[in-house]
C-alpha positions in Angstrom: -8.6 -0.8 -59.1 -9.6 0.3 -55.6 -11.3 -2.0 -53.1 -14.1 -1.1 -51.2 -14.0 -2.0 -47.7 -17.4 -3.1 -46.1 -18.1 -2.0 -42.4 -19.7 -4.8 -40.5 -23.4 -3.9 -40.2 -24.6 -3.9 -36.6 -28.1 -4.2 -36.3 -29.8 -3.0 -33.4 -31.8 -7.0 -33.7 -28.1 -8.2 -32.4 -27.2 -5.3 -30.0 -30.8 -6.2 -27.9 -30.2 -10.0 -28.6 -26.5 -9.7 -26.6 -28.2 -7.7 -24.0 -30.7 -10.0 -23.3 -28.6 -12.6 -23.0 -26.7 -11.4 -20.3 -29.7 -10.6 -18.6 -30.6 -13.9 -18.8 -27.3 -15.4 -17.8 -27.5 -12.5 -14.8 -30.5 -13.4 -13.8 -30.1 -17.0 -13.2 -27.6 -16.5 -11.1 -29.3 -14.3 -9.2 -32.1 -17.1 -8.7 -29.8 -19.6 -8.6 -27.7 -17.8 -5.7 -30.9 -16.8 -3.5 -32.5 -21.0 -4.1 -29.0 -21.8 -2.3 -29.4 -19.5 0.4 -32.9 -20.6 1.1 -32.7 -24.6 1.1 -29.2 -24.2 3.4 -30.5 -21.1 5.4 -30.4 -23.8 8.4 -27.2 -24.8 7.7 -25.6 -21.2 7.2 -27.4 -20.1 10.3 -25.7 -22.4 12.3 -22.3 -22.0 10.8 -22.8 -18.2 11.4 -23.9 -18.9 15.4 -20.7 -21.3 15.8 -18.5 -18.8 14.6 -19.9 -16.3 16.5 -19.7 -18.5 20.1 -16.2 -19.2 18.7 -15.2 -15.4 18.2 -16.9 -14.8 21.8 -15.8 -17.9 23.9 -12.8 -18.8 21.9 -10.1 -16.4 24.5 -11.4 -18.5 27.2 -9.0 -21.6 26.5 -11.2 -24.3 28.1 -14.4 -22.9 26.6 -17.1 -22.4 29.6 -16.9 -25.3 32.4 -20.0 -26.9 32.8 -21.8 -25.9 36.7 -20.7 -28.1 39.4 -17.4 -28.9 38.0 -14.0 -29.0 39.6 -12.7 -26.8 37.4 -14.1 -23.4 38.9 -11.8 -22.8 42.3 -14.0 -22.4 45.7 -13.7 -19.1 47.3 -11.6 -16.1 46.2 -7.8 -17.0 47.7 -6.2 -15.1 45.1 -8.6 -11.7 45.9 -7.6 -12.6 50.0 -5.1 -9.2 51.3 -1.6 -10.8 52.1 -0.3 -10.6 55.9 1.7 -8.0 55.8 -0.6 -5.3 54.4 -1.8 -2.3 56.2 -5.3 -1.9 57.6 -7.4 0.4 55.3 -8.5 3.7 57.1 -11.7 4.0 59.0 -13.8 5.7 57.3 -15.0 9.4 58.9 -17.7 10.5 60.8 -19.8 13.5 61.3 -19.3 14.7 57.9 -15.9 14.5 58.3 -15.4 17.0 61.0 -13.4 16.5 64.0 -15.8 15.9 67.3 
């Protein structure tokens, strides 16, 4: 006695249902993802601009003092030339050329 053995029949009905499925499923994520993004835009903008001040300002320790502060020094006393430096050159005249 031999036994037949029946290959499944795929219909091209099943093969178009499947891919339309996953369309489907592709598609609402899609809409779902860009709904998000639009009722939080606000919210996402700002998280984006705080990150951004972070990434900017954030090597400055402190952050930025505010104006008027006591935290800014007066004057330059670190730029001032210590006392026992020589006396930068005059500059020339006449195009350089002895007179």
């Amino acid at each position: 006695m031999t036994e037949e053995k029946k290959c499944p029949k795929i219909s091209f009905n099943s093969i178009a249902n499947v891919l339309a499925s996953i369309s489907a499923v592709g598609l609402a994520g899609i809409v779902g993802a860009g709904t998000y993004v639009f009722v939080n835009k606000d919210a996402i903008i700002d998280n984006i601009k705080e990150q951004a001040m972070e990434a900017v300002l954030g090597g400055l320790g402190g952050g930025v003092p505010s104006i008027g502060g006591d935290s800014l020094p007066v004057g330059a006393p670190d730029l001032a030339p210590p006392a026992d430096q020589a006396a930068a050159p005059e500059a020339p005249t006449g195009f350089g050329l002895p007179q």
